[in-house]
C-alpha positions in Angstrom: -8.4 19.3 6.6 -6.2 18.2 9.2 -6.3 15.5 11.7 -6.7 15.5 15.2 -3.8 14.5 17.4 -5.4 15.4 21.1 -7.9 14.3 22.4 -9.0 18.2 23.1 -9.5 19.1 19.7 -11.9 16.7 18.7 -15.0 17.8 17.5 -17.7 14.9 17.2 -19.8 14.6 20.3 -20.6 11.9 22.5 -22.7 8.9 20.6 -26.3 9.0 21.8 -28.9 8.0 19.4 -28.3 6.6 15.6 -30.9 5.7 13.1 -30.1 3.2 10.3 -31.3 2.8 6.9 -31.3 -0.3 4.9 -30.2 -1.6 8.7 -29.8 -5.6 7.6 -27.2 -4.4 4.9 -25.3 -2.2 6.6 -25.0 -3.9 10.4 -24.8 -7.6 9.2 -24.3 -7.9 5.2 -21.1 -5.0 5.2 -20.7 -5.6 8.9 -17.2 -6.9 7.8 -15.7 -3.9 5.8 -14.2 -1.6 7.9 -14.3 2.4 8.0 -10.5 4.0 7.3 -9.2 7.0 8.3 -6.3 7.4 6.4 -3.4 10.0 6.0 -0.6 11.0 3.9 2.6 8.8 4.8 5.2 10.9 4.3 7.4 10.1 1.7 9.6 12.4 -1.1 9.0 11.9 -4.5 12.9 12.5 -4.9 13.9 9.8 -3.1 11.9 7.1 -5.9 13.5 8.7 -8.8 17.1 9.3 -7.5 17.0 5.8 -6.7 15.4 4.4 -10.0 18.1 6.5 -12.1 20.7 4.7 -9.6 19.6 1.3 -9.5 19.9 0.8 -13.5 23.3 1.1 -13.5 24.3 -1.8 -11.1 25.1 -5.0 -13.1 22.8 -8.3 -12.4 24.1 -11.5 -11.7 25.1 -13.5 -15.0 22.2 -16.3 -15.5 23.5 -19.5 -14.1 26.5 -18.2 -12.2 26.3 -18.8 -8.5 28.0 -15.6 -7.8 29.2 -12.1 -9.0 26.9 -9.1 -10.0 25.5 -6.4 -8.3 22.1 -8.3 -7.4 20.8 -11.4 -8.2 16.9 -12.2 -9.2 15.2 -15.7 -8.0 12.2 -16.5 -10.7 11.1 -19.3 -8.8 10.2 -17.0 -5.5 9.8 -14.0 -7.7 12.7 -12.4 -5.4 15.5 -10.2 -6.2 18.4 -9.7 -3.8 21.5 -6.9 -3.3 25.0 -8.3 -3.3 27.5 -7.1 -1.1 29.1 -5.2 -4.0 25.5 -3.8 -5.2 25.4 -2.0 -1.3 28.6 -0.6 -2.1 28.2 0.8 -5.0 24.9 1.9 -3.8 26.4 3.9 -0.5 29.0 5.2 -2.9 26.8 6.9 -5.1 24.5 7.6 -2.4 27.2 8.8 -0.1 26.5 6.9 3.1 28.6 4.8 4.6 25.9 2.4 5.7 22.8 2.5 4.0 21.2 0.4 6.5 22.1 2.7 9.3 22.0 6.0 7.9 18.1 7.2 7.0 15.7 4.1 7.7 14.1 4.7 4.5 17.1 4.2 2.0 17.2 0.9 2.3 13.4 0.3 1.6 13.6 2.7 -1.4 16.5 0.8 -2.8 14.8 -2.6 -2.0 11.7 -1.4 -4.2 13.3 0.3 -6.8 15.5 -3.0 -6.9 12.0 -5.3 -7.2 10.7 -2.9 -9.8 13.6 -2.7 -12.0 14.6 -6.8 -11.8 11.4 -8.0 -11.5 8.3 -5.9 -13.1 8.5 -5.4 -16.9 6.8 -3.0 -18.8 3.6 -4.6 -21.0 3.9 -7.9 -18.8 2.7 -6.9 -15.6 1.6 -3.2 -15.8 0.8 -1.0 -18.5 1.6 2.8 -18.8 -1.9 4.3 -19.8 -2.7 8.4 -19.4 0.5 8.9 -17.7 -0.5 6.3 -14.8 0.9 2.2 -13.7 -2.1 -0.1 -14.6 -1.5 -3.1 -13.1 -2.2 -6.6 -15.3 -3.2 -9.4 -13.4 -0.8 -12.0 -13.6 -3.4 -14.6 -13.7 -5.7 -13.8 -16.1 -3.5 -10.8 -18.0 -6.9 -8.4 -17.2 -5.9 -4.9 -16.1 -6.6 -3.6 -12.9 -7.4 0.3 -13.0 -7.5 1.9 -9.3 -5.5 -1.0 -7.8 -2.2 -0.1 -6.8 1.1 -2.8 -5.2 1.6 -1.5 -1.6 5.4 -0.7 0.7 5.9 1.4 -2.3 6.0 -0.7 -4.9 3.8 1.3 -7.1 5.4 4.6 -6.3 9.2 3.1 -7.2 7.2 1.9 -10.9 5.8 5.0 -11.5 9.6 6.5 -11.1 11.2 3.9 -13.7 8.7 4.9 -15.7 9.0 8.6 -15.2 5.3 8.8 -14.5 3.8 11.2 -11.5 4.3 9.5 -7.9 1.2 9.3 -6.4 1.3 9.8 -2.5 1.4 7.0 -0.3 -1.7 6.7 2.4 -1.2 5.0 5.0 -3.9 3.5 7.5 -3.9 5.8 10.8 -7.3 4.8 12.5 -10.0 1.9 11.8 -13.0 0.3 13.3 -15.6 -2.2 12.2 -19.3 -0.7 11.4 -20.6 -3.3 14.0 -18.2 -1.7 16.5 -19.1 1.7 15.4 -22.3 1.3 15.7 -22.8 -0.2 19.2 -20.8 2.6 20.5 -23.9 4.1 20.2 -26.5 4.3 23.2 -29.4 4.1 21.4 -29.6 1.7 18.0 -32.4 1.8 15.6 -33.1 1.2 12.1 -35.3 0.7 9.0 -35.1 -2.2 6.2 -38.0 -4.4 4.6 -36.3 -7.5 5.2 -35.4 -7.9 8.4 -37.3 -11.4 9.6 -34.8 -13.3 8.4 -31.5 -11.6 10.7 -34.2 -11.1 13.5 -32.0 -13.7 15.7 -28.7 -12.0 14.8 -29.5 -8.9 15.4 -30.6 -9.8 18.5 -27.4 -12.1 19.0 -24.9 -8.9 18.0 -26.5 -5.7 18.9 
Protein backbone atom coordinates (compact mmCIF):
# COMPACT_ATOMS: atom_id res chain seq x y z
CA UNK A 1 0.00 0.00 0.00
CA UNK A 2 2.66 2.34 0.58
CA UNK A 3 5.66 3.34 -1.27
CA UNK A 4 9.06 2.79 -0.57
CA UNK A 5 11.29 5.77 0.28
CA UNK A 6 14.74 3.72 1.17
CA UNK A 7 16.40 1.92 -0.58
CA UNK A 8 16.33 -0.86 2.49
CA UNK A 9 12.79 -1.53 2.26
CA UNK A 10 12.48 -2.63 -1.05
CA UNK A 11 11.24 -5.78 -1.74
CA UNK A 12 11.85 -6.93 -5.48
CA UNK A 13 14.98 -8.77 -5.99
CA UNK A 14 17.87 -8.43 -8.22
CA UNK A 15 16.81 -8.89 -12.14
CA UNK A 16 18.15 -12.28 -13.36
CA UNK A 17 16.13 -13.99 -15.97
CA UNK A 18 12.79 -12.66 -17.77
CA UNK A 19 10.73 -14.48 -20.25
CA UNK A 20 8.44 -12.53 -22.72
CA UNK A 21 5.33 -13.25 -24.37
CA UNK A 22 4.11 -11.78 -27.55
CA UNK A 23 8.04 -10.45 -27.27
CA UNK A 24 7.82 -8.25 -30.88
CA UNK A 25 4.81 -6.29 -29.33
CA UNK A 26 5.81 -5.61 -26.16
CA UNK A 27 9.83 -4.84 -26.60
CA UNK A 28 9.58 -2.93 -30.05
CA UNK A 29 5.67 -2.20 -30.98
CA UNK A 30 4.82 -0.55 -27.05
CA UNK A 31 8.52 -0.09 -26.58
CA UNK A 32 7.59 3.60 -26.42
CA UNK A 33 4.88 3.72 -23.55
CA UNK A 34 6.32 3.99 -20.46
CA UNK A 35 5.54 2.15 -17.00
CA UNK A 36 4.28 4.86 -14.07
CA UNK A 37 4.41 4.63 -10.68
CA UNK A 38 2.38 7.18 -9.50
CA UNK A 39 1.21 8.60 -6.02
CA UNK A 40 -1.19 10.77 -4.46
CA UNK A 41 -0.02 14.58 -4.76
CA UNK A 42 -1.13 16.03 -1.84
CA UNK A 43 -3.68 18.45 -2.20
CA UNK A 44 -7.01 19.57 0.17
CA UNK A 45 -10.17 19.45 -1.33
CA UNK A 46 -10.91 22.63 0.80
CA UNK A 47 -8.60 24.62 -0.66
CA UNK A 48 -10.64 24.20 -4.53
CA UNK A 49 -13.89 25.07 -3.05
CA UNK A 50 -12.93 27.96 -0.70
CA UNK A 51 -11.36 29.37 -3.63
CA UNK A 52 -14.16 28.69 -6.27
CA UNK A 53 -16.88 30.36 -3.75
CA UNK A 54 -14.21 33.29 -3.63
CA UNK A 55 -13.23 33.85 -6.98
CA UNK A 56 -17.04 34.51 -8.21
CA UNK A 57 -17.34 37.40 -6.50
CA UNK A 58 -14.38 39.46 -8.05
CA UNK A 59 -15.64 41.76 -10.88
CA UNK A 60 -14.12 41.07 -14.63
CA UNK A 61 -12.74 43.61 -16.60
CA UNK A 62 -15.56 45.59 -18.70
CA UNK A 63 -15.21 44.17 -22.50
CA UNK A 64 -13.21 46.76 -24.41
CA UNK A 65 -11.91 48.77 -21.49
CA UNK A 66 -8.14 48.64 -21.28
CA UNK A 67 -8.26 48.74 -17.60
CA UNK A 68 -10.30 48.36 -14.28
CA UNK A 69 -11.80 45.03 -12.90
CA UNK A 70 -10.62 42.43 -10.86
CA UNK A 71 -9.17 40.17 -13.76
CA UNK A 72 -9.14 40.44 -17.25
CA UNK A 73 -9.76 37.36 -19.88
CA UNK A 74 -7.64 37.36 -23.38
CA UNK A 75 -9.92 35.14 -25.92
CA UNK A 76 -7.44 35.28 -28.45
CA UNK A 77 -4.70 33.26 -26.09
CA UNK A 78 -7.43 31.72 -24.13
CA UNK A 79 -5.71 33.54 -21.00
CA UNK A 80 -7.15 35.10 -18.01
CA UNK A 81 -5.10 37.37 -15.77
CA UNK A 82 -5.43 38.87 -11.87
CA UNK A 83 -5.36 42.56 -11.52
CA UNK A 84 -3.64 44.22 -8.90
CA UNK A 85 -6.98 44.95 -7.19
CA UNK A 86 -8.25 41.21 -7.85
CA UNK A 87 -4.87 40.11 -5.46
CA UNK A 88 -6.16 42.39 -3.01
CA UNK A 89 -9.27 41.54 -2.62
CA UNK A 90 -8.14 37.99 -2.83
CA UNK A 91 -5.52 38.37 0.29
CA UNK A 92 -8.25 40.21 2.02
CA UNK A 93 -10.67 37.61 2.03
CA UNK A 94 -8.04 35.06 2.22
CA UNK A 95 -6.27 36.91 5.02
CA UNK A 96 -2.63 36.94 3.74
CA UNK A 97 -0.83 39.71 3.23
CA UNK A 98 0.97 38.25 0.18
CA UNK A 99 -0.62 35.51 -1.43
CA UNK A 100 2.45 34.88 -3.37
CA UNK A 101 4.53 34.48 -0.41
CA UNK A 102 2.48 33.00 2.11
CA UNK A 103 1.56 29.09 1.20
CA UNK A 104 3.04 28.26 -2.38
CA UNK A 105 -0.04 26.70 -3.28
CA UNK A 106 -2.57 29.76 -2.95
CA UNK A 107 -1.50 31.26 -5.76
CA UNK A 108 -1.91 28.21 -8.06
CA UNK A 109 -5.36 27.41 -6.59
CA UNK A 110 -6.41 30.91 -7.29
CA UNK A 111 -4.78 30.91 -10.77
CA UNK A 112 -7.04 27.73 -11.65
CA UNK A 113 -10.01 28.48 -10.06
CA UNK A 114 -9.45 31.91 -12.00
CA UNK A 115 -9.07 29.79 -15.54
CA UNK A 116 -12.07 27.70 -14.68
CA UNK A 117 -14.42 30.28 -13.68
CA UNK A 118 -13.39 33.07 -16.71
CA UNK A 119 -12.63 30.65 -19.15
CA UNK A 120 -14.45 27.05 -19.07
CA UNK A 121 -18.29 27.19 -19.45
CA UNK A 122 -20.53 24.70 -18.56
CA UNK A 123 -22.17 22.64 -21.86
CA UNK A 124 -19.28 24.26 -24.05
CA UNK A 125 -16.30 22.57 -22.96
CA UNK A 126 -17.34 19.98 -20.35
CA UNK A 127 -20.43 18.44 -19.31
CA UNK A 128 -21.54 17.49 -15.78
CA UNK A 129 -22.65 13.74 -16.19
CA UNK A 130 -23.17 11.17 -12.94
CA UNK A 131 -21.81 13.81 -10.70
CA UNK A 132 -18.38 13.86 -12.74
CA UNK A 133 -16.45 16.85 -15.43
CA UNK A 134 -16.60 15.20 -18.95
CA UNK A 135 -14.50 17.07 -20.90
CA UNK A 136 -15.78 18.11 -24.80
CA UNK A 137 -13.25 18.31 -27.20
CA UNK A 138 -13.03 21.64 -28.46
CA UNK A 139 -12.34 20.42 -31.92
CA UNK A 140 -14.79 18.10 -32.76
CA UNK A 141 -17.40 18.92 -29.63
CA UNK A 142 -16.97 14.74 -28.85
CA UNK A 143 -16.76 14.02 -25.13
CA UNK A 144 -13.92 12.67 -23.65
CA UNK A 145 -14.83 10.26 -20.60
CA UNK A 146 -11.62 9.29 -18.36
CA UNK A 147 -9.62 12.31 -19.64
CA UNK A 148 -9.03 14.76 -17.22
CA UNK A 149 -7.08 18.82 -17.71
CA UNK A 150 -3.88 18.53 -15.55
CA UNK A 151 -2.07 21.43 -12.65
CA UNK A 152 -5.49 21.15 -11.35
CA UNK A 153 -7.54 22.32 -13.67
CA UNK A 154 -9.98 19.54 -13.39
CA UNK A 155 -10.01 19.54 -9.66
CA UNK A 156 -10.84 23.64 -9.48
CA UNK A 157 -14.06 22.51 -12.29
CA UNK A 158 -15.20 19.89 -10.32
CA UNK A 159 -15.35 22.63 -7.32
CA UNK A 160 -17.41 25.34 -9.36
CA UNK A 161 -19.47 22.83 -10.12
CA UNK A 162 -19.79 21.42 -6.63
CA UNK A 163 -19.01 17.99 -7.92
CA UNK A 164 -16.52 15.43 -5.85
CA UNK A 165 -12.69 16.46 -6.29
CA UNK A 166 -10.94 13.66 -7.40
CA UNK A 167 -7.26 13.35 -6.11
CA UNK A 168 -4.53 14.49 -7.95
CA UNK A 169 -1.63 11.80 -8.96
CA UNK A 170 1.20 12.84 -9.66
CA UNK A 171 4.12 10.94 -11.61
CA UNK A 172 6.83 9.82 -8.80
CA UNK A 173 8.97 7.13 -10.76
CA UNK A 174 9.11 6.03 -14.65
CA UNK A 175 11.03 3.97 -17.02
CA UNK A 176 10.68 2.74 -20.59
CA UNK A 177 9.82 -1.20 -21.10
CA UNK A 178 13.03 -1.28 -23.32
CA UNK A 179 14.96 0.07 -20.33
CA UNK A 180 13.13 -2.24 -18.01
CA UNK A 181 13.69 -4.90 -19.71
CA UNK A 182 17.50 -4.90 -20.44
CA UNK A 183 18.04 -4.41 -16.86
CA UNK A 184 17.58 -7.82 -16.94
CA UNK A 185 20.56 -10.45 -17.24
CA UNK A 186 18.99 -12.76 -19.11
CA UNK A 187 16.29 -11.74 -22.03
CA UNK A 188 14.04 -14.20 -23.78
CA UNK A 189 10.85 -14.34 -25.36
CA UNK A 190 8.05 -16.01 -27.53
CA UNK A 191 6.02 -14.37 -30.59
CA UNK A 192 5.09 -15.90 -34.11
CA UNK A 193 6.27 -13.09 -35.95
CA UNK A 194 9.46 -12.28 -35.17
CA UNK A 195 11.57 -12.49 -38.75
CA UNK A 196 10.61 -9.28 -39.57
CA UNK A 197 12.26 -7.27 -36.11
CA UNK A 198 15.07 -10.04 -36.24
CA UNK A 199 17.69 -7.03 -37.04
CA UNK A 200 16.19 -4.73 -34.24
CA UNK A 201 16.15 -6.87 -31.75
CA UNK A 202 19.43 -7.64 -32.36
CA UNK A 203 20.22 -3.75 -32.79
CA UNK A 204 18.44 -2.91 -29.18
CA UNK A 205 18.63 -5.77 -26.87
Amino acid sequence: DNMVDQLEARVQRERSFAIVDEVDNILIDEARTPLIISGQAEESADLYFSFARLVPRLKARPEGAEEGGDFFVDLKDKAVSSTEEGIEKMEGWLGVENMYDADPRLARHFEQALRAHALYKRDRDYIVKDGEIVIVDEFTGRLMPGRRWSDGLHQAVEAKENVAIQEESQTVATITYQNYFRRYDKLAGMTGTALTEATEFMKIY
